[in-house]
LODREN-240787 format. One record per residue (C-alpha): residue in three letters; residue number from 1; x, y, z. Coordinates in Angstrom, 1 decimal, padded with zeros to 4 digits. Example, Ala and Ser with C-alpha at 12.3 -4.5 7.8 and 13.67 -1.06 7.14 Angstrom:
<sites>
<site res="ala" n="1" xx="012.3" yy="-004.5" zz="007.8"/>
<site res="ser" n="2" xx="013.7" yy="-001.1" zz="007.1"/>
</sites>
This chain:
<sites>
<site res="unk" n="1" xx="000.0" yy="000.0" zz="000.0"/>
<site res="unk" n="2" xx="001.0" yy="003.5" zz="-001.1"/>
<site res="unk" n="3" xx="000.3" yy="006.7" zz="000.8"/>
<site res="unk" n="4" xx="000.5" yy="009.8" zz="-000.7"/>
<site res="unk" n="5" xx="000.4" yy="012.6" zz="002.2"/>
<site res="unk" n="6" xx="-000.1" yy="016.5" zz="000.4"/>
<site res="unk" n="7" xx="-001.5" yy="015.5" zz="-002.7"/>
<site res="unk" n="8" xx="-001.3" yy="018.7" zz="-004.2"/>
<site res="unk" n="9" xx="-000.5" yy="019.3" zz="-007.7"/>
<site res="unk" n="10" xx="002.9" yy="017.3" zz="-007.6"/>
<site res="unk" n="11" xx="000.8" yy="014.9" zz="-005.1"/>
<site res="unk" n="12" xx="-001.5" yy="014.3" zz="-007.3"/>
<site res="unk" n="13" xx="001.0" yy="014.1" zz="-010.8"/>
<site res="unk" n="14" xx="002.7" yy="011.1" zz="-008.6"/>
<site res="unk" n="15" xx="-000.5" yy="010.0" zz="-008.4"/>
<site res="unk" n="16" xx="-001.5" yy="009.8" zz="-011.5"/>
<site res="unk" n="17" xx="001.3" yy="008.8" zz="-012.9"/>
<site res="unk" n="18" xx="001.6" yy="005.8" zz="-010.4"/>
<site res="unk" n="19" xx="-002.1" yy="004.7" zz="-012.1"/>
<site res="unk" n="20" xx="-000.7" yy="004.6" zz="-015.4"/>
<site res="unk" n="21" xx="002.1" yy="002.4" zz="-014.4"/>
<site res="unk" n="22" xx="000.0" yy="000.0" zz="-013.6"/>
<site res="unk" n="23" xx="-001.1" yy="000.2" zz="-009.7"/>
<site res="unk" n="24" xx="-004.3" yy="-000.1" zz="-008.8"/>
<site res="unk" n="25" xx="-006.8" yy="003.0" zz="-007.5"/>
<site res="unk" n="26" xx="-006.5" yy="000.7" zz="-004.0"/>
<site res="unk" n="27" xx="-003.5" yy="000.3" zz="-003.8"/>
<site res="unk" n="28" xx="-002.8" yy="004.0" zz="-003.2"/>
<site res="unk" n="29" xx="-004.4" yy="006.0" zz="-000.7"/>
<site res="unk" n="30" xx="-004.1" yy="010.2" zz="-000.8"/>
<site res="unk" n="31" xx="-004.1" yy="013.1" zz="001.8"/>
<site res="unk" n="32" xx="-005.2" yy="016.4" zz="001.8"/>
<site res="unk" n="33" xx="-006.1" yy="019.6" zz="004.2"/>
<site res="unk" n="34" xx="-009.6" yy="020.1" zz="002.2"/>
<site res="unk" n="35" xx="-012.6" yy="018.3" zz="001.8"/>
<site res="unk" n="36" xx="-013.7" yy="019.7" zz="-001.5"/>
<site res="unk" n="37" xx="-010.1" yy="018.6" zz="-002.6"/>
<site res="unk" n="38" xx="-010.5" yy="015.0" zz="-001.4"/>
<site res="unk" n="39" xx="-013.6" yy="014.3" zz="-003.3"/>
<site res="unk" n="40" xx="-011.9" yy="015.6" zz="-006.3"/>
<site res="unk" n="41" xx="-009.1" yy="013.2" zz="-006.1"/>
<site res="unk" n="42" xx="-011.7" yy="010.1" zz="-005.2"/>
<site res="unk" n="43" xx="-013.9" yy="011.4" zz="-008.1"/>
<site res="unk" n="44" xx="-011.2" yy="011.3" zz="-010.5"/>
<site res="unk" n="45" xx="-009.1" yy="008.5" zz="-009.6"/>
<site res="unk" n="46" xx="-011.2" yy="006.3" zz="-007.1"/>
<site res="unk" n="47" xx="-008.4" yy="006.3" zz="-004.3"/>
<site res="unk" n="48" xx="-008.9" yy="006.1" zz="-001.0"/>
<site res="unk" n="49" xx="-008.7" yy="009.6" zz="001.2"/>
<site res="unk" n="50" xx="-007.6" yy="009.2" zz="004.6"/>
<site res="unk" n="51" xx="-006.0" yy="011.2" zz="007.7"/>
<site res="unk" n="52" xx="-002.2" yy="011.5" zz="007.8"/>
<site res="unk" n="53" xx="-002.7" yy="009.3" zz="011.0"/>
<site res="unk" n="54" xx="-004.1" yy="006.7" zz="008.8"/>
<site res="unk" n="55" xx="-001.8" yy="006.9" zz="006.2"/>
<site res="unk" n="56" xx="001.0" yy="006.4" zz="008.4"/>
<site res="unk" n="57" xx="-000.3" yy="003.4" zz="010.1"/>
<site res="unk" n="58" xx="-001.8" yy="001.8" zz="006.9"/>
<site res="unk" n="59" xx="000.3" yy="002.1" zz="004.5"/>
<site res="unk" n="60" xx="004.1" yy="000.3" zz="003.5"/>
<site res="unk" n="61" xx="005.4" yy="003.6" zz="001.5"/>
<site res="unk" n="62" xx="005.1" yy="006.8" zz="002.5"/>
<site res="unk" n="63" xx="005.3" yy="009.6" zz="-000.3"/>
<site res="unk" n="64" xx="005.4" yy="013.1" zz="001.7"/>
<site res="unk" n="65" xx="004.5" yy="015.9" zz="-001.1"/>
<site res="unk" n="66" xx="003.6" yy="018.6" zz="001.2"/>
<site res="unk" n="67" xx="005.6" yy="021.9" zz="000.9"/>
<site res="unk" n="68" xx="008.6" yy="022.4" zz="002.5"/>
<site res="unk" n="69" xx="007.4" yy="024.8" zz="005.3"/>
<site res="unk" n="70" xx="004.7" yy="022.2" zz="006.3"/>
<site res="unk" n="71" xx="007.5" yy="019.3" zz="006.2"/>
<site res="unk" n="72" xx="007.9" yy="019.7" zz="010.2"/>
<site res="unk" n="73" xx="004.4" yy="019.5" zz="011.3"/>
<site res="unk" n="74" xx="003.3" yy="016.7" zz="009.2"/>
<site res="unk" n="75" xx="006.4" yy="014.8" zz="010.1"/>
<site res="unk" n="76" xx="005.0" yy="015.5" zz="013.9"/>
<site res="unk" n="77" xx="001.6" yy="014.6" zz="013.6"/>
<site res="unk" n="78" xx="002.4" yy="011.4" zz="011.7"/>
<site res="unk" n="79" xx="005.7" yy="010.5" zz="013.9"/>
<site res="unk" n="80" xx="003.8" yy="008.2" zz="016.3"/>
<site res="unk" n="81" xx="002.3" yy="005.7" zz="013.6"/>
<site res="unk" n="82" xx="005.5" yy="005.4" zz="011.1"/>
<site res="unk" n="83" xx="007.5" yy="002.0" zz="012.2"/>
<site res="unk" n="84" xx="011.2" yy="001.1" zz="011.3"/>
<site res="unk" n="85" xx="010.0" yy="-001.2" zz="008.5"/>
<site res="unk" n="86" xx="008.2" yy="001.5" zz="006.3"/>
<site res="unk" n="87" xx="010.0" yy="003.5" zz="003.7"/>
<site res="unk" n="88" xx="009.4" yy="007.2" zz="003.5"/>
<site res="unk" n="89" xx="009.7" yy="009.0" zz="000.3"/>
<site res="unk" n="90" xx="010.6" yy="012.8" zz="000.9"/>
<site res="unk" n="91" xx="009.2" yy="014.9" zz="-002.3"/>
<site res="unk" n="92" xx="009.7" yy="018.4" zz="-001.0"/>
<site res="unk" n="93" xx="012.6" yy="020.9" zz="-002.1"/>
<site res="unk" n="94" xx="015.1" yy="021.5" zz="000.3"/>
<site res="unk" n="95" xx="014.0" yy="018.9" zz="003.0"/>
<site res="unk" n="96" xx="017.0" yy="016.7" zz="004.3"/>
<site res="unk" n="97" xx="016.7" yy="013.0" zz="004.6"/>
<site res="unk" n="98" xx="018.2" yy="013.8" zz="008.1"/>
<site res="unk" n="99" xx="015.5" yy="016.0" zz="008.4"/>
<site res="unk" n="100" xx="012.7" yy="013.3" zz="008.1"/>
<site res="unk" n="101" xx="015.2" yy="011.2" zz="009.9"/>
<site res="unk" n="102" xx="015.3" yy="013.3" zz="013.0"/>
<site res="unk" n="103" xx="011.7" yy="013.9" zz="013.3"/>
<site res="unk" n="104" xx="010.4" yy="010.2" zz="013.0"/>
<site res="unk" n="105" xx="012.3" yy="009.5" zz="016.1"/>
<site res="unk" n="106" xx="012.7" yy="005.7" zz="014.6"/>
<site res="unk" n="107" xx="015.6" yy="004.4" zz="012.0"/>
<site res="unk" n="108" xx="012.9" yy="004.3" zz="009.3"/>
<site res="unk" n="109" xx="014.5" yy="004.1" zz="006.0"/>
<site res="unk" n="110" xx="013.9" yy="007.0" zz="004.0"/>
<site res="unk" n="111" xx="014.7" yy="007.9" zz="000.1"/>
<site res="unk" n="112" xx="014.9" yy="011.8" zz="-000.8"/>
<site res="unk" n="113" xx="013.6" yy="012.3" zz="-004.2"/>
<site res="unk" n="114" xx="013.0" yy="015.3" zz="-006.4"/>
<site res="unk" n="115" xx="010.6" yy="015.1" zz="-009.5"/>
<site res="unk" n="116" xx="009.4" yy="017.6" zz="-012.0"/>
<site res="unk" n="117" xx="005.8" yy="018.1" zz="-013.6"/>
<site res="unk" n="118" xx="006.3" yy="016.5" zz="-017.0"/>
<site res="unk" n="119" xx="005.5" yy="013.3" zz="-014.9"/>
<site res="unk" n="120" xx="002.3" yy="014.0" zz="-016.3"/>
<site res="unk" n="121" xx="003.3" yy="012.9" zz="-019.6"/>
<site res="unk" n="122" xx="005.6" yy="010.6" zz="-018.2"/>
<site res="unk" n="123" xx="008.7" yy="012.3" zz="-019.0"/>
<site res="unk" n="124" xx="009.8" yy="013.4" zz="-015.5"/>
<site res="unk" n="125" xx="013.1" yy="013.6" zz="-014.5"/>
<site res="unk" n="126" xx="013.4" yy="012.1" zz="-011.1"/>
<site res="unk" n="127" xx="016.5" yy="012.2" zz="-009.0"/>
<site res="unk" n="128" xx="017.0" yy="009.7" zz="-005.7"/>
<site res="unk" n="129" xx="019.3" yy="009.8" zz="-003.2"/>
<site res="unk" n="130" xx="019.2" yy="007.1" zz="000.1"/>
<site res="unk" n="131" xx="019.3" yy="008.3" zz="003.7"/>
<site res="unk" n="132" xx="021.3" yy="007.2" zz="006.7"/>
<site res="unk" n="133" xx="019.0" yy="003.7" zz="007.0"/>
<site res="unk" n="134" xx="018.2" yy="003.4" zz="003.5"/>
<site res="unk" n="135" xx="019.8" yy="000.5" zz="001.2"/>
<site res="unk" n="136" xx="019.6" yy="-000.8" zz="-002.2"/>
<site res="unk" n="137" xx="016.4" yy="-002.2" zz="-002.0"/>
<site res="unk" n="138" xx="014.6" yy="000.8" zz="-001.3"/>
<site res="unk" n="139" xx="016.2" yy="002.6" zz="-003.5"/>
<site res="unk" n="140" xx="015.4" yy="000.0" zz="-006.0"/>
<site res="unk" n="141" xx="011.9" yy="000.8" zz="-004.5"/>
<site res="unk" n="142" xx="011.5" yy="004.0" zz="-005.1"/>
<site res="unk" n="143" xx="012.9" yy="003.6" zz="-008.9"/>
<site res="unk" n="144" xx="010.4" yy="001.2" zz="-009.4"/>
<site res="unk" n="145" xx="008.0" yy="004.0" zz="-008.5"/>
<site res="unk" n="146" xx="009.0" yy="006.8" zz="-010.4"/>
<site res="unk" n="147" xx="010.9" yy="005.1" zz="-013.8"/>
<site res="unk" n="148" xx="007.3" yy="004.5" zz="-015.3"/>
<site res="unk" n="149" xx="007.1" yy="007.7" zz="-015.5"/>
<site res="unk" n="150" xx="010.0" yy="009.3" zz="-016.9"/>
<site res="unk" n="151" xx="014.0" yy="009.0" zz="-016.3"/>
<site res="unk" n="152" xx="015.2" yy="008.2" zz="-012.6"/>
<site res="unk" n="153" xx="018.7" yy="009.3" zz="-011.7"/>
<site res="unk" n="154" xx="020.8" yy="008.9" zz="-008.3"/>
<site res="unk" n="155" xx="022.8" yy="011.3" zz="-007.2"/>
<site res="unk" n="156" xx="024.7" yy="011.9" zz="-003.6"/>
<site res="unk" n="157" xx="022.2" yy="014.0" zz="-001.3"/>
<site res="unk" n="158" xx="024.9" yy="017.0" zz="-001.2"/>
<site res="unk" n="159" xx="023.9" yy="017.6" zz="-005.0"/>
<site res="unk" n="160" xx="019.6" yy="017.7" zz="-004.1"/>
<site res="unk" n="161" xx="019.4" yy="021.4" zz="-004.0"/>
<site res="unk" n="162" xx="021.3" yy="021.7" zz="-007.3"/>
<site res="unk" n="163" xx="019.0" yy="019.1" zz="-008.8"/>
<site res="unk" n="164" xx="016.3" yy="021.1" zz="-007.4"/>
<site res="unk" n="165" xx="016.8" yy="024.2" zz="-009.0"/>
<site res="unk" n="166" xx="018.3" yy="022.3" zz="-012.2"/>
<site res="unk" n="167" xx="015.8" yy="020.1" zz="-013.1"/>
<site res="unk" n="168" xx="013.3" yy="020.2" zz="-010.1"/>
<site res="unk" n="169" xx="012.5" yy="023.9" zz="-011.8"/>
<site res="unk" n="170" xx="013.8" yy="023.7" zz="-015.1"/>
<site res="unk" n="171" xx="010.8" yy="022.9" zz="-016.9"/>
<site res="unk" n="172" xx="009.9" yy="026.1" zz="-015.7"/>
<site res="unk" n="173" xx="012.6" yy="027.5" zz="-017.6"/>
<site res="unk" n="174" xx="011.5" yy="026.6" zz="-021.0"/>
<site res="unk" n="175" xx="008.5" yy="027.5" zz="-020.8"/>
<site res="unk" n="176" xx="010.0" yy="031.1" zz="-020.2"/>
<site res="unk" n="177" xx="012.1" yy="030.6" zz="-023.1"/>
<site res="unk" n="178" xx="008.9" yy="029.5" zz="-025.0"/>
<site res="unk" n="179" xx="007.4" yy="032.6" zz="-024.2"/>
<site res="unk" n="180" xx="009.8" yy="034.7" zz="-025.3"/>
<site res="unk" n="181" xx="010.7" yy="033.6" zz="-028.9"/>
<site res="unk" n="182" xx="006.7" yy="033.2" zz="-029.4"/>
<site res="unk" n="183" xx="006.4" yy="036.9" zz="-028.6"/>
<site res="unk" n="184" xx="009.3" yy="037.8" zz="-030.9"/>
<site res="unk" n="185" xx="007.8" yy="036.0" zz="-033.1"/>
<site res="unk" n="186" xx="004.4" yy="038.2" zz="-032.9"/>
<site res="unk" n="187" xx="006.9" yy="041.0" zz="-032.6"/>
<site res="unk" n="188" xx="008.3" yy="040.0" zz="-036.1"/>
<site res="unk" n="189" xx="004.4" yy="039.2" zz="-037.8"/>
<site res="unk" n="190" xx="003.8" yy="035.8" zz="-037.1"/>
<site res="unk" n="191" xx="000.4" yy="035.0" zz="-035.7"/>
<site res="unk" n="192" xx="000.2" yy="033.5" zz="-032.3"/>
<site res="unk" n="193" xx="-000.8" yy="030.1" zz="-032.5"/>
<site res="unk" n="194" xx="001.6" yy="029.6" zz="-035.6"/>
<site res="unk" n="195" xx="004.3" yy="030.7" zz="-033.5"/>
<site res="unk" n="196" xx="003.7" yy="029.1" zz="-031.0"/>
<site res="unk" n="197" xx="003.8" yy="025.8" zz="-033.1"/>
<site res="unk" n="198" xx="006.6" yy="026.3" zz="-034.7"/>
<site res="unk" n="199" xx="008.7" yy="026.9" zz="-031.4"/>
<site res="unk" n="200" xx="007.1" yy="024.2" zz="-029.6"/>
<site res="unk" n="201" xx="008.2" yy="021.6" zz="-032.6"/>
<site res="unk" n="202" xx="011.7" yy="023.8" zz="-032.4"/>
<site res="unk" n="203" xx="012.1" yy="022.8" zz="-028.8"/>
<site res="unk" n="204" xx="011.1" yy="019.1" zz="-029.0"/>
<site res="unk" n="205" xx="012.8" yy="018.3" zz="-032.0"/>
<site res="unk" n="206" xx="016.0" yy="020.5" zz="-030.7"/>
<site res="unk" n="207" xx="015.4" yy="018.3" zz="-026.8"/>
<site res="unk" n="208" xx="014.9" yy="014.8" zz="-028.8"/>
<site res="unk" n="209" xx="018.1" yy="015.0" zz="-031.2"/>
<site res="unk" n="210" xx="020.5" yy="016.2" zz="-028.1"/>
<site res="unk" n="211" xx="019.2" yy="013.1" zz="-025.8"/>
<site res="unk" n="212" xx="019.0" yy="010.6" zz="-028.8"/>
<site res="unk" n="213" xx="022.3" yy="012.0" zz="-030.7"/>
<site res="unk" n="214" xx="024.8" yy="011.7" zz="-028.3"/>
<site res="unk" n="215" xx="026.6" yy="014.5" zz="-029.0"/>
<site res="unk" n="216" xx="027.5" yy="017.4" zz="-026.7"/>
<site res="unk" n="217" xx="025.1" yy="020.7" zz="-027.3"/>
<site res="unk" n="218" xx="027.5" yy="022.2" zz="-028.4"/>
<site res="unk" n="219" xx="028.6" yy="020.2" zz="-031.3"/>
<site res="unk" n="220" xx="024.6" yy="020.8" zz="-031.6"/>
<site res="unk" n="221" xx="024.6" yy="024.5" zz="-031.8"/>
<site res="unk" n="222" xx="027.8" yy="024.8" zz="-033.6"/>
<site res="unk" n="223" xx="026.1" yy="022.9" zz="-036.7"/>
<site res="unk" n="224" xx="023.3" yy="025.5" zz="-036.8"/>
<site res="unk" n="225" xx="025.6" yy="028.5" zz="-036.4"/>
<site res="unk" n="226" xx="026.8" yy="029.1" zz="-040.0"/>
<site res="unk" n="227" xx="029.9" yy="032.1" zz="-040.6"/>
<site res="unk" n="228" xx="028.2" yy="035.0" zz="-041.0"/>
<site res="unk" n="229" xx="024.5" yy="033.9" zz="-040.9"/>
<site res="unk" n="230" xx="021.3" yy="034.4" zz="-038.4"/>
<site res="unk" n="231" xx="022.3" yy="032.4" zz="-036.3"/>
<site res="unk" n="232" xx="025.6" yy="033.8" zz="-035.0"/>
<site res="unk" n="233" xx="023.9" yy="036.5" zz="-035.1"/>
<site res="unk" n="234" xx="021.4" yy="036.0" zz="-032.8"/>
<site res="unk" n="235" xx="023.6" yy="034.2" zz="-030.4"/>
<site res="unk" n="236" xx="025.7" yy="037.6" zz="-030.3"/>
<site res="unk" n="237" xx="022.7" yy="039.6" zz="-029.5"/>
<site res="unk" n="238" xx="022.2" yy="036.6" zz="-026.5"/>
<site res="unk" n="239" xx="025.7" yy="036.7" zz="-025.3"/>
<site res="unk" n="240" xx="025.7" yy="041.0" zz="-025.7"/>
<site res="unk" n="241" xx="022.6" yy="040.6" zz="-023.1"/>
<site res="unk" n="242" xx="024.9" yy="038.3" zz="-021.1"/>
<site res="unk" n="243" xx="021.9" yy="036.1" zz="-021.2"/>
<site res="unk" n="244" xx="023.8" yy="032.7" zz="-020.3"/>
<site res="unk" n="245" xx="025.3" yy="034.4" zz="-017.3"/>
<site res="unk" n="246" xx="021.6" yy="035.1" zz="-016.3"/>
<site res="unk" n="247" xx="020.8" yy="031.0" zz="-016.2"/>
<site res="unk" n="248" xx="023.7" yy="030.8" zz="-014.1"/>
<site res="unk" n="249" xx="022.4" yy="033.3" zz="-011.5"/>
<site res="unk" n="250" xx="019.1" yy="032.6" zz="-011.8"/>
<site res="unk" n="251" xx="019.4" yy="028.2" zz="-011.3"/>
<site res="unk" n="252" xx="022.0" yy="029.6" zz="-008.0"/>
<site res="unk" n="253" xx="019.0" yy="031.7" zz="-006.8"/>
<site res="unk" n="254" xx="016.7" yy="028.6" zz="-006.9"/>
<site res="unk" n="255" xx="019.0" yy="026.3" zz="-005.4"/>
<site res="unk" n="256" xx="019.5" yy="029.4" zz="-002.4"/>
<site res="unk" n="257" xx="015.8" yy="029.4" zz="-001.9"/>
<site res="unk" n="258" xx="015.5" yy="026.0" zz="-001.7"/>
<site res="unk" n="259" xx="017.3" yy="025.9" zz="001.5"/>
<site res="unk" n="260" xx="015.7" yy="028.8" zz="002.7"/>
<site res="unk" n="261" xx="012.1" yy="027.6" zz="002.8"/>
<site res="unk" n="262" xx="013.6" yy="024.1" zz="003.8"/>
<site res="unk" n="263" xx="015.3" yy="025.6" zz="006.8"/>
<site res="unk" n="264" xx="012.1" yy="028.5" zz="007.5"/>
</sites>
């Protein structure tokens, strides 16, 4: 039995990506603070809704989604019912598997894990990492959870706030980028929706040949960037706007604010 505690809209992408692999509406139970928002998730995916109580009593895996600044009071009102033998997923950004550790009071094994929303689709990128009590069979567990549904990847816990703010955030990201070549396309006389499909197919096509090619992006880029052409051109205008350096500062921003609601 899976419990998801704060299914909220990562909660409930886990959740519905967790039905398309294969596991059954009972199988899974769900928690959440209202009751209009409870009936929505039994509506639409015939789970159980429980207490956090329950849910920690009940169930073998643990999934906490809730956001970090609610991390410590769920992990206290659910403390008393979690025994050594259940594994505890820890979804939120910035929250230590110490953390969790510390406030179970028991050496429960628990797997820190940082997802993104194209889980929807089932092209998340999921990255694991064990913590003091954890071993390879729960993080075999917890890959067996999320690699339905996109790419699983495990990485030391010291590297979780970068993966946060990398990939945890980075579809965020691109859909900035998305929005700003659509409006230069309006900008430049293209119609909306055309521009929008034409960057869209840009993006996919341009994400598919760098996973599926091998090569490094910039092998990539270099191919499109002819002497003298638009494309150089463009990437001056980029580089004149120091926009790279931006991405750098901005991905360090989300990795510092990461801790900060992980430690407020």
């Amino acid at each position: 039995m899976i419990a998801i505690l704060g299914t909220g809209k990562m909660g409930e992408a886990l959740l519905s990506g967790l039905l398309r692999a294969g596991f059954k509406p009972g199988d899974i139970m769900a928690t959440t603070r209202r009751a209009e928002r409870a009936q929505a998730l039994r509506e639409t995916y015939g789970v159980r809704t429980v207490a956090n109580s329950e849910a920690a009593k009940s169930a073998d895996t643990l999934i906490l989604a809730v956001k970090p600044q609610d991390m410590a009071t769920l992990l206290a009102e659910i403390s008393p019912y979690v025994p050594a033998d259940h594994l505890v997923i820890t979804a939120a950004a910035g929250i230590t598997t110490a953390f969790v550790e510390q406030r179970l009071g028991v050496e429960v094994p628990v797997v820190r894990v940082m997802s993104n929303t194209p889980i929807r689709f089932d092209e998340a990128m999921s990255v694991i990492s064990a913590g003091a009590h954890a071993g390879e069979e729960h993080l075999k567990l917890a890959e067996g959870l999320l690699s339905p549904v996109g790419k699983v990847l495990r990485i030391p816990e010291s590297q979780q706030d970068a993966a946060t703010a990398l990939s945890g955030s980075g579809p965020a990201y691109f859909f900035y980028l998305v929005e700003a070549m659509v409006d230069a396309g309006i900008l430049l006389g293209m119609p909306r929706a055309a521009a929008l499909d034409m960057v869209t197919q840009s993006i996919v096509g341009a994400a598919v040949m760098l996973r599926d090619s091998g090569e490094h992006p910039v092998i990539l880029r270099e191919a499109v960037t002819s002497p003298g052409g638009t494309t150089i051109a463009a990437i001056a205008e980029l580089e004149r706007h120091s926009v790279r350096a931006a991405f750098l500062a901005a991905i360090e921003a989300a990795r510092d604010r990461g801790r900060e609601l992980a430690s407020g």
